[in-house]
N, C-alpha and C positions, 0 to 999 in steps of 0.2 A: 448494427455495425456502422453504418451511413445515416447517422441520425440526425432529423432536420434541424437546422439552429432555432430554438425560443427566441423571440423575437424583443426587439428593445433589451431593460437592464434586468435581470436575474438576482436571485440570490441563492445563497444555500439553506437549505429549511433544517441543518441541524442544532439540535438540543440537548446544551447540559456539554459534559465533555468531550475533546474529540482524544481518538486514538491516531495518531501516525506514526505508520512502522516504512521506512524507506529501507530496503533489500536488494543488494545486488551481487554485482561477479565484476572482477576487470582481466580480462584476457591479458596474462602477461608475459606470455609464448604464441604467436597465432598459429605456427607449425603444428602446436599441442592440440590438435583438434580432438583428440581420443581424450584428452581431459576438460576439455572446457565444455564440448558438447553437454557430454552428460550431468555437468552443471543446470545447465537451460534448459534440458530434459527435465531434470527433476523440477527444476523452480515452476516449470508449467504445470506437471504434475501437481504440487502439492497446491497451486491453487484451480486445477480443474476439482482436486476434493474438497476444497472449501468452497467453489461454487455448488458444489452438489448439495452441500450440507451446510446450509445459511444459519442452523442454531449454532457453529462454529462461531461466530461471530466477529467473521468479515463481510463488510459495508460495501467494500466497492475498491477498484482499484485500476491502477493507471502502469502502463508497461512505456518505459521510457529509455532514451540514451544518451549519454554525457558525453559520447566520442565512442569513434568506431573500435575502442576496446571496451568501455564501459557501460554496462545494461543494468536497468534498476526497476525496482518497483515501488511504485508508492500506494500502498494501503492502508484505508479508513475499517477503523475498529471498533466494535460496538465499545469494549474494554478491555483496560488490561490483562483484568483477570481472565478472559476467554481468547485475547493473545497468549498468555500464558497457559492456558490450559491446552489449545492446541501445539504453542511449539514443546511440550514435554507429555504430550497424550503418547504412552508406546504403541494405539492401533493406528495413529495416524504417520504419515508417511513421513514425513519433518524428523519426526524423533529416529527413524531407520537410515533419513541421508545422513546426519549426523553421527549414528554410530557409526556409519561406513565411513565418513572424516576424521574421526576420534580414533578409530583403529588404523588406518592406514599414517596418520600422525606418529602414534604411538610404534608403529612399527620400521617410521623413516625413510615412507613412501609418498611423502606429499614433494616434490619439486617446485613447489612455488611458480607452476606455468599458469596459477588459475588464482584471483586474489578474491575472498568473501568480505563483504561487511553489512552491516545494517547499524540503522540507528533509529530509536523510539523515544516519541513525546508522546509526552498527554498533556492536552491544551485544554486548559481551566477552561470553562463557557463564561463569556468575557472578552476573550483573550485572542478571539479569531475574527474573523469577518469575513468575506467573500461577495464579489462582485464577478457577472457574465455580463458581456454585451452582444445580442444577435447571438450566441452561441447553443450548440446542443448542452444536454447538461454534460458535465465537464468535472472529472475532480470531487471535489467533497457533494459539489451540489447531486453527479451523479451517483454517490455513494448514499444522501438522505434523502433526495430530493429538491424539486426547485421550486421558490418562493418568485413571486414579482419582488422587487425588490424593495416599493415601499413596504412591504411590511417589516419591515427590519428597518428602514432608514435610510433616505437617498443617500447619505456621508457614511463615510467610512466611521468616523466617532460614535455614529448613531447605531450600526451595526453590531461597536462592539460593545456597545453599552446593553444590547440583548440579553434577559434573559429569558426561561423556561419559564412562561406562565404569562410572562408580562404582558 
């Protein structure tokens, strides 16, 4: 939790494509607490099951806030296709908050006191790059691991000219 910073420049040691799925809530009633709780509830939940179960194939992830109504997450994915398999798996939890959003929609029970959204990339290997300085691992580096960072290349150009194998 209080992890010591790596010392000098870092890098991240991941390979090949990245997954990022950024997820969150914006509080748009804070009276509504009977609704927005249970949002934060679940989104801990469903990634306390994906720490448990790493063949899920999430890397790592980061609990962030944009303003005191907006809370996010940004998570690193091995791939699409096991983001995808988790958010429409029916033993896993994701696919049960959502029907419980889907029917209370459909039946004219949502009041817009709790706003969702997410948005996902998949970033070609190439196309990324990452630099720490003095820092713990952080972010993507903590989701694959942490490189010095000549091996990748002191410039940023040189990082992203990386590939798998090179």
């Amino acid at each position: 939790m209080f992890a010591k910073p790596v010392r000098g420049r870092t890098t991240a040691a991941a390979e090949g494509d990245v997954v990022v799925l950024l997820i969150g809530m914006r509080v748009n009633h804070f009276w509504a607490v009977h609704q927005w709780v249970p949002v934060i509830l679940a989104m801990l939940r469903m990634l306390a099951e994906l720490t448990r179960d790493k063949d899920r194939g999430l890397l790592g992830r980061v609990l962030l806030t944009a303003s005191p109504r907006t809370y996010y997450v940004v998570q690193y994915w091995e791939s699409k296709e096991k983001l995808y398999a988790y958010a429409t798996s029916p033993d896993m939890f994701h696919h049960r908050a959502w029907s419980i959003i889907n029917r209370k929609e459909r039946a004219g029970k949502v009041r817009g006191h709790v706003g969702l959204w997410h948005e996902t990339y998949v970033v070609p290997e190439g196309s990324y790059e990452a630099i720490y300085v003095d820092m713990p691992p952080f972010g993507l580096a903590a989701a694959t691991g942490v490189l010095p960072v000549e091996r990748r290349g002191r410039r940023a150009k040189e990082r992203f000219a990386h590939r798998r194998g090179a």
